[in-house]
N, C-alpha and C positions, 0 to 999 in steps of 0.2 A: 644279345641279352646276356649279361656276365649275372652271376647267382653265385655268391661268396655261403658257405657251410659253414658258419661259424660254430667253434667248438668251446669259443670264451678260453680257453687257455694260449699256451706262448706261441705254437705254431701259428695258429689261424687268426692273432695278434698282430704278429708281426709280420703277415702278410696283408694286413688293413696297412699297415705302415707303409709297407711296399709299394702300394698299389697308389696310396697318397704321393709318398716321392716319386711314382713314376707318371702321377696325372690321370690316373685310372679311375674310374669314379664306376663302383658296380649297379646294377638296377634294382638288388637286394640283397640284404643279409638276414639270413635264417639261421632260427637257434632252436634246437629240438630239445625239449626239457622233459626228462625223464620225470622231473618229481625229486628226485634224491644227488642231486649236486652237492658238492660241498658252501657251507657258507661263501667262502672267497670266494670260489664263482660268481655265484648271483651276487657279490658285493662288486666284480670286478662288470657284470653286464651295467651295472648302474654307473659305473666310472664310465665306459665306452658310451653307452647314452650320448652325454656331455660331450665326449671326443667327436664322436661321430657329427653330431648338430653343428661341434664348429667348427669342421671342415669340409661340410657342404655332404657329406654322406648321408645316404637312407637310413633310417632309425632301423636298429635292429627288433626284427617279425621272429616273434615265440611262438611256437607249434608243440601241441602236444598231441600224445596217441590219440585218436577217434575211437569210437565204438565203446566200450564199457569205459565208462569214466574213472580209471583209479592208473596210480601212479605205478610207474616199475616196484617198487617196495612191496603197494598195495596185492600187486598181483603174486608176490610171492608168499605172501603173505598167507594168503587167500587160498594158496594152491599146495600150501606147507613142502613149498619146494627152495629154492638158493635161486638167483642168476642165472643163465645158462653156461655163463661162462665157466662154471665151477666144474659142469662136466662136462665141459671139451666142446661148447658152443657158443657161438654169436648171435642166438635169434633175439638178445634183449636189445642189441645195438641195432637188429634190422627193424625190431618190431617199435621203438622207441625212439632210434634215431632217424632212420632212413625211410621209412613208411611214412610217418609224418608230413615230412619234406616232401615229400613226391605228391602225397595227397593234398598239399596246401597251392602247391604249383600246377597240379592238373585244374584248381578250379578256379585259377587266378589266370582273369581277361587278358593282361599284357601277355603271360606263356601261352595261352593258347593261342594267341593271335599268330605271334612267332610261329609256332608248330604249323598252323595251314598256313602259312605262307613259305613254307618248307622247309624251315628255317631250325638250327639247331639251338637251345640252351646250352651256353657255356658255363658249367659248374665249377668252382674255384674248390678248391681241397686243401688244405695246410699240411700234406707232407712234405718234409722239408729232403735236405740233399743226403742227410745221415742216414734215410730208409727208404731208398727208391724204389725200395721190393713193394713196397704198400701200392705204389701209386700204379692203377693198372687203366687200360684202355676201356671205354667204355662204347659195347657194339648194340647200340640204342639209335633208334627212329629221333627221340627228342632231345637227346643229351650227348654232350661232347663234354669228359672230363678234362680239365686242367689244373696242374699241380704246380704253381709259379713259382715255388722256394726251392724245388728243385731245379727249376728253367735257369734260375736267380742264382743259385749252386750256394743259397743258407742252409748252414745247416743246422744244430742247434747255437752253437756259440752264436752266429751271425743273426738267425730271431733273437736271441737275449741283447743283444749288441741292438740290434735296429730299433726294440722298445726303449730301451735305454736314452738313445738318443731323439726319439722322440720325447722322454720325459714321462713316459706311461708307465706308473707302477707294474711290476712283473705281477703276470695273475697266479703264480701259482699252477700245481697242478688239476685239470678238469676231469673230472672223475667221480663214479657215484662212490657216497660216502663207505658204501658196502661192495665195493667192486671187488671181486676174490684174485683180479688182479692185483691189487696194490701187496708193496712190501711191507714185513713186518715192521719196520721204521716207521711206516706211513699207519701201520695198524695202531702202534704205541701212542706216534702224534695224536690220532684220531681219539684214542682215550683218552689223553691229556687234555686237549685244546675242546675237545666238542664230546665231553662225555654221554649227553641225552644221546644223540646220534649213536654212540659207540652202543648205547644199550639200546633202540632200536634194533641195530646189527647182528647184537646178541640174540634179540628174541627171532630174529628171521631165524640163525643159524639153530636153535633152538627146536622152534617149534617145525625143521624142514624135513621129512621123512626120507631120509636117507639108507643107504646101501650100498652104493658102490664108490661111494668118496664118504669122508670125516666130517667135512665142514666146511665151512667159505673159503679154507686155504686149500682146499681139496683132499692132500694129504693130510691135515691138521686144522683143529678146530681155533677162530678168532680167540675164545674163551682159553684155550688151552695159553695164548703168547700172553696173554694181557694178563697170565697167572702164574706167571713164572719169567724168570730171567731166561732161560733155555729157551734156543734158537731151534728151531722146526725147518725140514727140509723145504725150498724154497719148491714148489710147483709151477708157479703161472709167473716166474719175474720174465721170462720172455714173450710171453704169449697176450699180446695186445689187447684191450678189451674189444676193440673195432672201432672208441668212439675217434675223430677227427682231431682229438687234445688227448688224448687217453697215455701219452708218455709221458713219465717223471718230466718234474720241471727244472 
């Protein structure tokens, strides 16, 4: 049973491509929606739709958090805090990405069946061959990882190369629009292109009860780039968010 993690961005694209050229046809593709994507994203899940129907693939399954119904934003909102990522954590990517997922699969008949008959879930991952550090083993009863653009040795040129030649618009990067990873280039776009969002962003970083960091850039607040020509030390341009597309595109 192959179970593709789609991230809607280039990596986990051009591994639906992959999988197409090689005759692989997955049994699902899941997409954990935080709530706070960028437009292109969700314009590009609606492109893939279309792709997917006419090449004989499973329609891609949206999953959101369970239990209190509000969106990543919502919750930070709510809690007058940032992301976790902002201070040196991952739990928005486990709680928003990876809980979902797990929780939609534990109560879906095909995976259980699989599992009592002893049988592992094969998890598909879009790290590609540029970060093999990410892709780790996974020592689970139900789940066997597999990261095929690494097996496949693409890396990023070769994902942009393989949508291309399938003829799929490139999605851009996937990423929440407030993610304290993205760079200031990407801060600036985001107030150009999608200003309601950017003041969304503003009012999290705003109203977050802070102390031991500035703001969504950690060392420096969103409000301070989008005020000024003056570049602010970069914190987080190495530091991944967790999601599965969460790298420049």
């Amino acid at each position: 049973m192959i179970i593709v993690s789609y991230g809607g961005g280039t990596n986990s694209t051009a591994m639906l491509v992959g999988m197409k050229e090689r005759g692989i046809r997955p049994d699902l593709i899941i997409f954990a929606d935080t709530g706070g994507e960028k437009p292109h994203t969700y314009a590009h899940l609606d492109y893939m739709r279309g792709w997917l129907e006419a090449n004989g693939f499973p329609p891609i399954t949206v999953v959101v958090k369970g239990g209190r119904q509000e969106t990543l934003e919502d919750e930070c909102v709510r809690r007058n805090a940032l992301p976790s990522i902002a201070y040196g954590w991952k739990t928005c990517s486990q709680k928003y990405k990876i809980q979902p997922q797990e929780k939609y699969l534990n109560n879906l008949p095909a995976a259980r069946a699989h599992w009592s008959a002893g049988k592992k879930v094969s998890r598909w991952i879009g790290f590609d061959w540029d970060e093999p550090g990410r892709a780790k083993d996974c020592d689970d009863k139900k789940y066997q990882n597999h990261y095929p653009l690494i097996e496949w040795q693409w890396g990023r040129a070769e994902c942009v190369e393989a949508i291309e030649r399938e003829g799929i618009p490139l999605p851009g990067k996937s990423a929440c629009f407030f993610c304290p990873s993205s760079r200031q280039s990407e801060i600036r776009w985001l107030a150009e292109t999608h200003p309601e969002l950017m003041e969304r962003a503003l009012i999290m970083e705003a109203g977050a009860d802070l102390t031991t960091i500035k703001g969504l850039g950690r060392n420096f607040k969103w409000a301070d780039v989008i005020a000024t020509d003056d570049m602010f030390p970069e914190s987080f341009v190495e530091l991944e968010c967790g999601c599965y597309d969460g790298e420049a595109a």
